[in-house]
Every structure is written in C-alpha cells, then in structure tokens.
DOLOFI-452835 format. One line per 10 residues: number of its first residue (from 1); their letters; for each residue y, z, x of N, C-alpha, C. Coordinates in Angstrom, 2 decimals. Example, Ala and Ser with C-alpha at 12.3 -4.5 7.8 and 13.67 -1.06 7.14 Angstrom:
1	as	-5.69:7.80:13.19:-4.50:7.80:12.30:-3.30:7.80:13.20 | -2.25:7.08:12.85:-1.06:7.14:13.67:0.03:7.87:12.90
//
This chain:
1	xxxxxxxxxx	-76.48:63.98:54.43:-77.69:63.20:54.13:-78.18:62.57:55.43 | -78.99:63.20:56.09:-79.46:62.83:57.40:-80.90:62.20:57.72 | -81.52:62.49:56.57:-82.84:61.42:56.40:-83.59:61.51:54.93 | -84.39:60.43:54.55:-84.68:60.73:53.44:-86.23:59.77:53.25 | -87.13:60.95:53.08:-88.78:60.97:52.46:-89.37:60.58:54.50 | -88.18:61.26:55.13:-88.66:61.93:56.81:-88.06:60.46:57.33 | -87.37:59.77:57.14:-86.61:58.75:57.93:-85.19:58.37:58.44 | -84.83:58.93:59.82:-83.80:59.31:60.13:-82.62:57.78:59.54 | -81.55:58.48:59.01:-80.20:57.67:59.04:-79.74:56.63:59.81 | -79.55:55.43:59.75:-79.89:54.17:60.82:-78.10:53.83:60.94
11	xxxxxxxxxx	-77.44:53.22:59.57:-76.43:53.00:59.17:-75.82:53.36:58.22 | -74.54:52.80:57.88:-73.67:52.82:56.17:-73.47:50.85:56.27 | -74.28:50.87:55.18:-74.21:48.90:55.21:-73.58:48.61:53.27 | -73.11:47.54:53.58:-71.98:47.46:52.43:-72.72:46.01:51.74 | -73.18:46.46:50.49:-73.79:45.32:49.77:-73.19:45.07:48.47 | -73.72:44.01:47.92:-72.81:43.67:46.32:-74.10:44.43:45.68 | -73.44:44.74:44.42:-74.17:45.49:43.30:-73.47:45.22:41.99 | -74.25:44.82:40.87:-73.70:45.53:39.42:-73.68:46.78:38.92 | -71.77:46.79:39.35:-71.54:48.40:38.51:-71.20:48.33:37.27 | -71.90:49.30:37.01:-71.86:49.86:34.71:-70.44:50.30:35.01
21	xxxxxxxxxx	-70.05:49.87:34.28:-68.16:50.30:34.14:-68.50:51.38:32.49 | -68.98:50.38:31.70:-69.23:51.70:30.60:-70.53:51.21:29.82 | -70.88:51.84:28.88:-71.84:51.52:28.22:-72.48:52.65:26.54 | -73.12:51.65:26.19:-73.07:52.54:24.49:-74.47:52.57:24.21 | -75.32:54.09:23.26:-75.94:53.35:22.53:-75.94:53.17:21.25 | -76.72:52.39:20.84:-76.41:51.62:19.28:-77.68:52.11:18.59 | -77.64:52.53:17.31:-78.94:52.84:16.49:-78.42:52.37:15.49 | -79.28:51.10:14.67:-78.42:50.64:13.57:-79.68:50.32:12.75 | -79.01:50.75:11.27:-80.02:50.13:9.80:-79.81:49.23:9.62 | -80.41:47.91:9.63:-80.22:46.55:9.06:-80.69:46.93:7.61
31	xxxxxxxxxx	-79.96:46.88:6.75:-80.62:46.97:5.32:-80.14:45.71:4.29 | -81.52:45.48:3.97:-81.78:44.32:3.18:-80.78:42.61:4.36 | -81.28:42.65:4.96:-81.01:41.48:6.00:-81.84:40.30:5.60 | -80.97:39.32:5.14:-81.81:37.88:4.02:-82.27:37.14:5.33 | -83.38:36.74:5.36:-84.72:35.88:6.11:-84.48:34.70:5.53 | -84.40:33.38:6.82:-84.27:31.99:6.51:-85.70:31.36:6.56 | -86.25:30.10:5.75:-87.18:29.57:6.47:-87.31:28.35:6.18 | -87.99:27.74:6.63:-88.22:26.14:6.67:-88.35:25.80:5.11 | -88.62:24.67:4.53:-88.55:23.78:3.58:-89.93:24.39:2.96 | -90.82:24.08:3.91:-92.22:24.23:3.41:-92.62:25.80:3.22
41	xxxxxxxxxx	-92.46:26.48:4.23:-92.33:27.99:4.17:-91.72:28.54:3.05 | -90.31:27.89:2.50:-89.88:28.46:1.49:-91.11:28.10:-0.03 | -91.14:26.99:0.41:-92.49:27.08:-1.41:-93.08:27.77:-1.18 | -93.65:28.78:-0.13:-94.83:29.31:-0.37:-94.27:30.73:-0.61 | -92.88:30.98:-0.10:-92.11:32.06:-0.57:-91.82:32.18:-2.44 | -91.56:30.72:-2.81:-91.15:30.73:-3.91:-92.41:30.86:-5.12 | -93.54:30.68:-4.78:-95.03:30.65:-5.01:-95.45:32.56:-4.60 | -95.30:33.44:-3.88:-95.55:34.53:-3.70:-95.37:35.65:-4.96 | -95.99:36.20:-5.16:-96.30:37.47:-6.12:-95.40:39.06:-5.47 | -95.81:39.04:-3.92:-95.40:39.80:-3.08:-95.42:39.49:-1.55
51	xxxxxxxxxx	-94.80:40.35:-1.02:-95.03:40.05:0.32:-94.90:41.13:1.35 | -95.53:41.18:2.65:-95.34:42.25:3.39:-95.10:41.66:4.86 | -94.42:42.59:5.73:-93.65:41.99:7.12:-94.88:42.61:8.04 | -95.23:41.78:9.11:-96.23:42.44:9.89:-95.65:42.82:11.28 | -94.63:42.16:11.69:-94.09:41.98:12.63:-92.36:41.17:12.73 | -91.89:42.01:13.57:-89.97:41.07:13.85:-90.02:41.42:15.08 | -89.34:40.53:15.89:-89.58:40.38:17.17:-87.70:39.94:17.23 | -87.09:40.33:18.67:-85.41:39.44:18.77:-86.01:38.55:19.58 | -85.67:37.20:19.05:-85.73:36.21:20.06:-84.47:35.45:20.56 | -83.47:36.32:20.05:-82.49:35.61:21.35:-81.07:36.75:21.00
61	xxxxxxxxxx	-80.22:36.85:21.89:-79.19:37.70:21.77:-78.07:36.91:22.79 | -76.48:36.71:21.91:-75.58:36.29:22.63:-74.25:37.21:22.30 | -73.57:36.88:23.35:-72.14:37.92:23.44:-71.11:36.73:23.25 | -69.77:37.84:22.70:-68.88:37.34:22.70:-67.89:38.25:23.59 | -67.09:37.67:24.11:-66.23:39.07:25.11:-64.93:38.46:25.08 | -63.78:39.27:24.65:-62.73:39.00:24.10:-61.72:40.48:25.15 | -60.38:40.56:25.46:-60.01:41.65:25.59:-58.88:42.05:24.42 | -59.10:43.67:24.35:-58.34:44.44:23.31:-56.91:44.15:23.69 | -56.20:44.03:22.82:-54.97:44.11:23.08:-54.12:45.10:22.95 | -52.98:45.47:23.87:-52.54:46.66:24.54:-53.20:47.45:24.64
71	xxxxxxxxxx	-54.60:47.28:25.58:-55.50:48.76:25.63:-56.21:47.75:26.81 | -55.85:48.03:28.18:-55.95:47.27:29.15:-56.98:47.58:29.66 | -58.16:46.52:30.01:-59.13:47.37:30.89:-60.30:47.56:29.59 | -60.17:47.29:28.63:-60.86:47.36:27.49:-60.96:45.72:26.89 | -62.40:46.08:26.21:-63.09:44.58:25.82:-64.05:45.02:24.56 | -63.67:43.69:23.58:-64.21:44.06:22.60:-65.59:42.73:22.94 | -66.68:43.42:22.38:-68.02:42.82:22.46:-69.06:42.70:21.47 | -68.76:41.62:21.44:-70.04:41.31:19.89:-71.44:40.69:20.22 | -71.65:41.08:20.12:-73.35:41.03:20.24:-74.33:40.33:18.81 | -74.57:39.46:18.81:-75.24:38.61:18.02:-77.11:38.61:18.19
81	xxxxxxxxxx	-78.02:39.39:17.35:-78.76:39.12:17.70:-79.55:38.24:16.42 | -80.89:37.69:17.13:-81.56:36.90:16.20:-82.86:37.11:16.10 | -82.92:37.58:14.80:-84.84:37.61:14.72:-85.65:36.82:14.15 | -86.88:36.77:14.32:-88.06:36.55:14.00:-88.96:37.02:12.87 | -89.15:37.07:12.38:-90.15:37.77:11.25:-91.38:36.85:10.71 | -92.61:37.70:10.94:-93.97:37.38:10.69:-94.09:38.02:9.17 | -94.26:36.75:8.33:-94.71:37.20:6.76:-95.72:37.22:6.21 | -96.56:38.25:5.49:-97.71:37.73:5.11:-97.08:37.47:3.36 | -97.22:36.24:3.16:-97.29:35.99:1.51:-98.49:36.01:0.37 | -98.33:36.64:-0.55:-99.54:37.06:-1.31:-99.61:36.43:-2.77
91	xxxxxxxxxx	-100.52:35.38:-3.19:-99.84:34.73:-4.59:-100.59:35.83:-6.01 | -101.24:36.34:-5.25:-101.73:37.51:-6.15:-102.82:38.64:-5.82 | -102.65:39.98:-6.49:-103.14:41.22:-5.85:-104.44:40.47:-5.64 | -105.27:41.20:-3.87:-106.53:40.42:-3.87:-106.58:39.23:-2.95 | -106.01:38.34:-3.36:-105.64:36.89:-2.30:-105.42:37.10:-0.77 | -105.85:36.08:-0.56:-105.64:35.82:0.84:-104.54:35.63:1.08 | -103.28:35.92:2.20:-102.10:36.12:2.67:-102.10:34.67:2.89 | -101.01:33.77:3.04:-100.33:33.18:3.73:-99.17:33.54:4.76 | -99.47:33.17:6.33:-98.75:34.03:6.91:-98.05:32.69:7.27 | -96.43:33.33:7.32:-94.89:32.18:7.46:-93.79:32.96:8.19
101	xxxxxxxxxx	-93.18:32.59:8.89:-91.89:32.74:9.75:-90.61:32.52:9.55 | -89.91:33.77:9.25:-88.90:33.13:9.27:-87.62:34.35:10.25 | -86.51:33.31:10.00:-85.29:34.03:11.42:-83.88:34.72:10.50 | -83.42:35.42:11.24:-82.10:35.69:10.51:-80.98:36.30:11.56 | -80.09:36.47:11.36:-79.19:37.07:12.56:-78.16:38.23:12.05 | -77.79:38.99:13.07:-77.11:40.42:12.65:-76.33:40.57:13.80 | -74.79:40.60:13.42:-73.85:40.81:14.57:-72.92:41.88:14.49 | -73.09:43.04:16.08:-72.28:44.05:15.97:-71.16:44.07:17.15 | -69.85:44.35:16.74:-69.05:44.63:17.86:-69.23:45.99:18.39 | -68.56:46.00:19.46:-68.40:47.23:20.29:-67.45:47.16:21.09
111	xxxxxxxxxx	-66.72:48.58:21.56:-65.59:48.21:22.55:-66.07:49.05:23.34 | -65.91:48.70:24.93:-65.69:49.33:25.79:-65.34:48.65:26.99 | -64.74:49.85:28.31:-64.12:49.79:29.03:-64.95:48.46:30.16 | -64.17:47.65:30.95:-64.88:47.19:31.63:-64.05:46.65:32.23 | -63.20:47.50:32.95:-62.01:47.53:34.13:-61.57:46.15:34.27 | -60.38:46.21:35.57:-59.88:45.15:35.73:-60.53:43.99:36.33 | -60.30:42.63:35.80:-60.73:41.28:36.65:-59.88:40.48:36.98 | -58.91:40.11:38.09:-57.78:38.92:38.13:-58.65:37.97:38.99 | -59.65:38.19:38.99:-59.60:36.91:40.47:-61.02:36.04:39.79 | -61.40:35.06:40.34:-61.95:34.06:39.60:-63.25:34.24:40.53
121	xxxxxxxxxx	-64.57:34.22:40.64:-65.62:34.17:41.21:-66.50:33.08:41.72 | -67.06:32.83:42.78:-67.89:31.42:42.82:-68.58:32.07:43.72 | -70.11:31.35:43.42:-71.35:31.77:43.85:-72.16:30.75:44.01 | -72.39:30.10:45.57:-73.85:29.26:45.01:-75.34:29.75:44.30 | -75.28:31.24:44.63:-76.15:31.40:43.64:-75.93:31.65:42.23 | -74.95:31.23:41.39:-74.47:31.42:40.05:-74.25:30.28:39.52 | -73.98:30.16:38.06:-73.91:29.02:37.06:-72.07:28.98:37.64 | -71.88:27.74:37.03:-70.25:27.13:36.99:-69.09:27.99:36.28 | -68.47:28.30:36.76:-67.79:29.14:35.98:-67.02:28.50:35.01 | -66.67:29.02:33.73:-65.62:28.41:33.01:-64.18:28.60:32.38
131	xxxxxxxxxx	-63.13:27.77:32.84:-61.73:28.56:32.86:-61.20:27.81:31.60 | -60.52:28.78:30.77:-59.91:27.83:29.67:-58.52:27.48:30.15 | -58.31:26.11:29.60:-57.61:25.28:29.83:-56.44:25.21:29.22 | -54.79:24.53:29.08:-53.92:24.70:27.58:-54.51:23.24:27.67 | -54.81:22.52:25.93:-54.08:21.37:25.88:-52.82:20.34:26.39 | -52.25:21.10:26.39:-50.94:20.07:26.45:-50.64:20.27:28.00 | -50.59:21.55:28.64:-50.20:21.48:30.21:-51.73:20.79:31.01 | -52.58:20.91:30.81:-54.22:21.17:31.96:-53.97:22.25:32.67 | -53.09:23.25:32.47:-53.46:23.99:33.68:-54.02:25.03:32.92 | -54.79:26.19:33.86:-55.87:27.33:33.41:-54.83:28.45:33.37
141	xxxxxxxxxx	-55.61:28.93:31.38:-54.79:29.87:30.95:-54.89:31.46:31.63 | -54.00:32.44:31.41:-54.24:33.55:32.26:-55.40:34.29:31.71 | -55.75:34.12:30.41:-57.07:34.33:30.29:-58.66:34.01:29.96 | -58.92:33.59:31.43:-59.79:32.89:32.01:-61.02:33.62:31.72 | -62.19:33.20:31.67:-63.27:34.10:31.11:-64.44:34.23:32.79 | -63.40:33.53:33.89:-64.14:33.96:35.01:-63.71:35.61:35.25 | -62.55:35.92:34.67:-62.07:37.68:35.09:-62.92:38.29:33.91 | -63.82:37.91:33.20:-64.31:39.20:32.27:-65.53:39.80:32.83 | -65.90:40.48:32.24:-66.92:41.54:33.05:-68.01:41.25:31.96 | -69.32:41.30:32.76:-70.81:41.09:32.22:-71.15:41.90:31.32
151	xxxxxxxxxx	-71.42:41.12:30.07:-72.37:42.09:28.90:-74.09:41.75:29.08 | -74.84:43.09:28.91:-75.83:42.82:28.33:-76.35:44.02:27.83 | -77.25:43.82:27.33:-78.08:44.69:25.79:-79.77:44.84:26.35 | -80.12:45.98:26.62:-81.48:45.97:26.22:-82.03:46.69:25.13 | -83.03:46.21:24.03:-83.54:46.41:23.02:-85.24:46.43:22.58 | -85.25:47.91:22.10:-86.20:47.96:21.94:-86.84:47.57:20.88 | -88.47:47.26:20.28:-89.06:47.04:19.53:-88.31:46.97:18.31 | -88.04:46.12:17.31:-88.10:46.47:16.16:-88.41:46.58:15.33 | -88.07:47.86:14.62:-88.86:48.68:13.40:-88.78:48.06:12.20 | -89.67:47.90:11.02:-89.49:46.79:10.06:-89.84:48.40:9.24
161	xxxxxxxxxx	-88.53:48.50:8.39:-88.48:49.39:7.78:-89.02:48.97:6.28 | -88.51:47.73:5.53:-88.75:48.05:4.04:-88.79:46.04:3.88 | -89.28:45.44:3.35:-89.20:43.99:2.88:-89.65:44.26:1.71 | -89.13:42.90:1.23:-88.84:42.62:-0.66:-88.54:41.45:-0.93 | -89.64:41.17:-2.11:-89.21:39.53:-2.73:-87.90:39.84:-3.32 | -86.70:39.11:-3.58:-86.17:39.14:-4.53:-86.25:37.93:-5.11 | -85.80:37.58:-6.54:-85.92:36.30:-6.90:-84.15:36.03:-7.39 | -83.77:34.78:-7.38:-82.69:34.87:-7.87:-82.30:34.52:-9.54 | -81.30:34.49:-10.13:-80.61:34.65:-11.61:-81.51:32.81:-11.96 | -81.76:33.18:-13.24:-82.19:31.76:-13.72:-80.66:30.89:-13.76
171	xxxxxxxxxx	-81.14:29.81:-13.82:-82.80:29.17:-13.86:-83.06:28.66:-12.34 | -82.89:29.06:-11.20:-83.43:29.40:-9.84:-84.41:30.01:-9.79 | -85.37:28.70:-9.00:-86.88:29.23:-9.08:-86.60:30.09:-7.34 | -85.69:29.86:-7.11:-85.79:30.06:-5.56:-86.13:31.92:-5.41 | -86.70:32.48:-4.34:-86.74:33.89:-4.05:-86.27:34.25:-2.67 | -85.55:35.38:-2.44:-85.07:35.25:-1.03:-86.27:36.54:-0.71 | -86.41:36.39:0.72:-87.11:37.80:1.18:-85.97:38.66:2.57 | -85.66:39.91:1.78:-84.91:40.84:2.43:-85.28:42.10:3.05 | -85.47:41.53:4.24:-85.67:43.22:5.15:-85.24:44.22:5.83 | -85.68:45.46:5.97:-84.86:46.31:6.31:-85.51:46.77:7.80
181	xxxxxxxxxx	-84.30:46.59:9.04:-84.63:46.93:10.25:-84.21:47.90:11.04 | -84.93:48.67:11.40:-84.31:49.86:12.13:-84.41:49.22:13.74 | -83.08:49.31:14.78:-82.91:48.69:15.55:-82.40:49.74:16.35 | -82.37:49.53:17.92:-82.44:50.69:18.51:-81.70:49.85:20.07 | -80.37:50.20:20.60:-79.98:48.95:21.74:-79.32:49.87:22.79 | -79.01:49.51:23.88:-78.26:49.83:24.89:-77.48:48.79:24.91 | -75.81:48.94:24.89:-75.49:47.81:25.62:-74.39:48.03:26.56 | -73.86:47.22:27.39:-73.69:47.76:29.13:-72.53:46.71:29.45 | -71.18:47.33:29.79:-70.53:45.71:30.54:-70.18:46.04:32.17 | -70.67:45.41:33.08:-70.52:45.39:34.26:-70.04:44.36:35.05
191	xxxxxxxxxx	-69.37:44.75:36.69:-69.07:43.82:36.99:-69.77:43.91:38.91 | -69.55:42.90:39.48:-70.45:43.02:40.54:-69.33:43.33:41.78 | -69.21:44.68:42.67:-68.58:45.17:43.42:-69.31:45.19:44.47 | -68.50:45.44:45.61:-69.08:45.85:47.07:-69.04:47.15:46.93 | -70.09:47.95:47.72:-70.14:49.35:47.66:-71.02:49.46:49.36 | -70.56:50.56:49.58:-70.83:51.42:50.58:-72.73:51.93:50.42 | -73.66:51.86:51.25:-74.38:52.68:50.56:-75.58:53.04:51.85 | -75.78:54.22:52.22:-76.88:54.68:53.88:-78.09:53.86:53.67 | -78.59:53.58:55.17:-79.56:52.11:54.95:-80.29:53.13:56.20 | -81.61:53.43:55.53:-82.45:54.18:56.58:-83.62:53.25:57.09
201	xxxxxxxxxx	-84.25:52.17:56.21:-84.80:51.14:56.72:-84.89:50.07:56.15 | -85.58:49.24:56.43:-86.29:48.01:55.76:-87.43:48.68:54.71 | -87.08:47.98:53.73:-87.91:48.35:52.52:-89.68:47.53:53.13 | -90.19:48.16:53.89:-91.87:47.82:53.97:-92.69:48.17:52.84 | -93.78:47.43:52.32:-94.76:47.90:51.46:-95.28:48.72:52.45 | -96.14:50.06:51.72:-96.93:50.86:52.24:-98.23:50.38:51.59 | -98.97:50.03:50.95:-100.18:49.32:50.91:-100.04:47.61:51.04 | -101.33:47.17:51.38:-101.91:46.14:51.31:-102.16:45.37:49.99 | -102.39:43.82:49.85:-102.50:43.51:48.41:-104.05:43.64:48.89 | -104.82:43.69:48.04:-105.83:44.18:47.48:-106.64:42.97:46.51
211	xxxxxxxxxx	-107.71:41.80:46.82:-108.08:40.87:46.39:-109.59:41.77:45.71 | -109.57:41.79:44.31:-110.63:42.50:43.64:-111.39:41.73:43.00 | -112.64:41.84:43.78:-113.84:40.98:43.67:-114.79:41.67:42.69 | -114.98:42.64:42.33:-115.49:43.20:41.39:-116.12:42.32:40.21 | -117.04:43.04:39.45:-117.23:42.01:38.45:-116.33:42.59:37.23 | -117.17:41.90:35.94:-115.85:42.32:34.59:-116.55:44.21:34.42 | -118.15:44.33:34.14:-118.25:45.01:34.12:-117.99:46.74:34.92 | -118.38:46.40:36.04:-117.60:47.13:37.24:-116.43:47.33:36.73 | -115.49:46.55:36.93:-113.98:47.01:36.45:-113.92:47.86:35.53 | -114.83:47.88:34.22:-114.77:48.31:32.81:-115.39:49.53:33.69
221	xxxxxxxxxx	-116.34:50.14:34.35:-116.70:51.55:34.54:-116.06:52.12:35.71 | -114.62:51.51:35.51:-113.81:52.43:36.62:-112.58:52.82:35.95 | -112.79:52.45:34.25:-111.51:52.77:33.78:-112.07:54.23:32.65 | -110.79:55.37:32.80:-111.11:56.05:32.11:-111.43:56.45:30.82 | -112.39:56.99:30.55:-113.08:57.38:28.75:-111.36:57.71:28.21 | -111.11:56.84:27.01:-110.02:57.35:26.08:-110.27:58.02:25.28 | -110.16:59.61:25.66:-110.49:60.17:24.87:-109.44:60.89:23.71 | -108.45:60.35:24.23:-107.13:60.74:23.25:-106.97:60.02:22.18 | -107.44:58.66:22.18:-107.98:57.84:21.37:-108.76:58.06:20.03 | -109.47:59.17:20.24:-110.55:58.84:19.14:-110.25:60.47:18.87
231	xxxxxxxxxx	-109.76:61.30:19.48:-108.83:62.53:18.89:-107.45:62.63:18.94 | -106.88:61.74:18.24:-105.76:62.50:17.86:-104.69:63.59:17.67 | -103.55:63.42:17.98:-102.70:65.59:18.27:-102.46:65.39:16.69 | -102.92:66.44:16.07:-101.91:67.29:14.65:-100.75:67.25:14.62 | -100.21:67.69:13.48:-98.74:67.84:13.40:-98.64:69.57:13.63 | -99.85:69.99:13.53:-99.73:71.82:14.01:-99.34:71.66:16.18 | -100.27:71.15:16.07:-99.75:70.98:17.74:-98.26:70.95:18.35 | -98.24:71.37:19.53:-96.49:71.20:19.82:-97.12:69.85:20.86 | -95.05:69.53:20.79:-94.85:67.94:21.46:-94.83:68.00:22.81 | -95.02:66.85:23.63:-94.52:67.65:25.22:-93.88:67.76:25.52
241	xxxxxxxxxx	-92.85:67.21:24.98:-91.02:68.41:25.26:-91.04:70.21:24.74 | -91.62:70.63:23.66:-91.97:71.47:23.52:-92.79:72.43:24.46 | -94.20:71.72:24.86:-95.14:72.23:25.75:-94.09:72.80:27.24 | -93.46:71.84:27.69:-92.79:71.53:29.11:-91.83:72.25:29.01 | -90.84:73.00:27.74:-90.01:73.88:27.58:-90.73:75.12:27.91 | -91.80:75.16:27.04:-92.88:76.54:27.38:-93.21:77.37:28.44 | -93.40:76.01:29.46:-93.90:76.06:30.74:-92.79:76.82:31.11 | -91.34:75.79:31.31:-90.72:76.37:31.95:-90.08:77.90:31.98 | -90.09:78.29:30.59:-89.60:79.35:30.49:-90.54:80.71:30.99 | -92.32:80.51:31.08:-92.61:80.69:31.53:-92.77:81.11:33.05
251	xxxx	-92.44:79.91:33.91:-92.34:80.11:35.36:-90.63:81.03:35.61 | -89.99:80.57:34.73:-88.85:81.92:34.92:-89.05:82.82:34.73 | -89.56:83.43:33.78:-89.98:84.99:33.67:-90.83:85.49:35.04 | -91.74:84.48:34.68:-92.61:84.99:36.03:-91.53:85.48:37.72
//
C-alpha cells in the first residue's frame, strides 16, 4: 500500500479507536406491548370508541452488562428500550381524534463476545468511572464495571404494526391500548484499543464553505423536478437489486 487516491505513504501512526469485538442483528415483534399514560390521557382512553397509532418513536435505550459465567470473554447484554407512541383517540365513527401520548418499555438480552478487560481506564475526556465496592471490606470487587466493554444499539424507525383498545373484565371502566411493533436493531460491544494504521496526510477539506445568498425562490429553481414522485414503480417492475443483478450479468457475458 504505497499511496492512496495519488498520495504517497508518509508514516504508520498508532491511534486509539473503538474496536467491534462482536455484534448482532436483532429483528423483533413486539406483540401487543401495553402503552402507559398520564391520569388525564387515560380518560380520554377510557372515553374512546377506537383508536389508531400515528407514530412510535424510541426515546431512550439503556444497557445492562453483566459477564457469562464460565464462558470467559463473553457478556450478557440487555438492552432496555423505551417508547413513545402518538394516539389518535376516536369517541365515535366520524369525530374528531383526540391525539395523546403515551410510553412503554421492551427489554432484550443478548450475548456476545467482548474480550478481555483487567485494567481500569481514566480519561479526562470521559465520565468517572465506577468500581463496585464490598460492604464490609471498602475495597473494589474483582468485578469492576471499569473492565467491561461498551454496548451500544443503533435502531431504526419503528414500525407500528397493529394497535387495539382493549377494555378490561367488569366492572373496570378502565381500557388498556396494546401495540404491535416491528423493531429492527444492531447492537455492538466494543472496547477502545491502540491500533497501527498508514497516515498519508492531514485530512484537508477540498472545498470551501460556501455562504448562499440566493433568494428562497432561486434556491427552489435549482432543485430537481420530482418526478418519481408523482409516478410511482409497479409491483410488475423489477427492484434495483434486481435491475443491478441484470446489469451485471450482462457485462459478463459481454
């Protein structure tokens, strides 16, 4: 490797990085997942005829990181996430919606590998680390949660598959609303190593920032006609994994 996009080889310079030790992905049905809501939100739940979900959003996700026992080098990881849900409530066919919020949470473990940690870390650029302690001695137990290795999860959109009033057994006027989420995650445990890696330059921008004085209109006639927009692909049409298979098999024959 002697240059790369025409820029000769300068050094080998040794920087910290987060390495993926392992990682999973997760595709999971939340089915029928019970929705909490405020005091007032709930009368208008308990007042509803029907209801429909417009939107669930995660607004927060936490880990738990524990290690497996006799299976060294391995960590079990639970992942807690928490949603959001936008309701429209309907007190009868016709009516105007009342739209209400409410949260609920769904927690999955996972195991994977996320090598060895004995040594304890400090960073002025990092939060405090925290070592558990025994009661009775003060001194820090051997398993310290400065040696575990970093979880995190990225997650995409979620899919609001199915919501439903239910009401409960008399004489409970109360109704719960239960939805069904199709959820879709990566999740990753890493830890931060020194690594080796060729340093051909200083990362320079190749353009300039660019202060655009334009007006609103101007802007609007420099953006392109959507025309995919207002035609639509069929389901007769092929996909572009399909198309791009085509191609290729194409340029091989050729």
């Amino acid at each position: 490797m002697s240059d790369f996009n025409g820029k000769p080889f300068k050094e080998a310079m040794c920087i910290e990085a987060m390495r993926v030790f392992d990682s999973c992905s997760s595709q999971d049905c939340l089915e029928d997942l019970a929705f909490t809501f405020s005091q007032a939100d709930q009368t208008v739940i308990n007042a509803a005829a029907y209801i429909k979900s417009t939107c669930i959003d995660v607004t927060d996700v936490s880990f738990a990181i524990s290690p497996v026992a006799f299976n060294h080098g391995f960590y079990a990881v639970d992942v807690t996430y928490t949603f959001r849900a936008q309701i429209e409530a309907y007190e009868a066919a016709g009516a105007a919606p009342t739209v209400i919020y409410g949260t609920s949470s769904f927690t999955k473990k996972v195991i994977l590998f996320g090598s060895d940690g004995g040594t304890q870390r400090f960073s002025t650029c990092e939060a405090d680390q925290v070592v558990t302690t025994s009661p009775t001695s003060g001194c820090s137990c051997c398993c310290c949660t400065a040696a575990m290795p970093c979880a995190s999860v990225s997650v995409a959109a979620p899919m609001c598959l199915d919501a439903k009033l239910v009401a409960e057994p008399a004489p409970s006027e109360e109704k719960n609303v239960l939805i069904t989420i199709g959820l879709f995650a990566i999740i990753q445990l890493s830890r931060p190593v020194p690594i080796m890696v060729p340093v051909y330059d200083y990362c320079v921008p190749g353009k300039e920032c660019s202060t655009n004085s334009d007006s609103p209109c101007e802007m609007f006639e420099k953006i392109a006609f959507p025309t995919v927009e207002f035609f639509p692909r069929g389901l007769e049409e092929p996909h572009c994994k399909e198309e791009n298979d085509t191609g290729g098999q194409g340029e091989a024959q050729g």
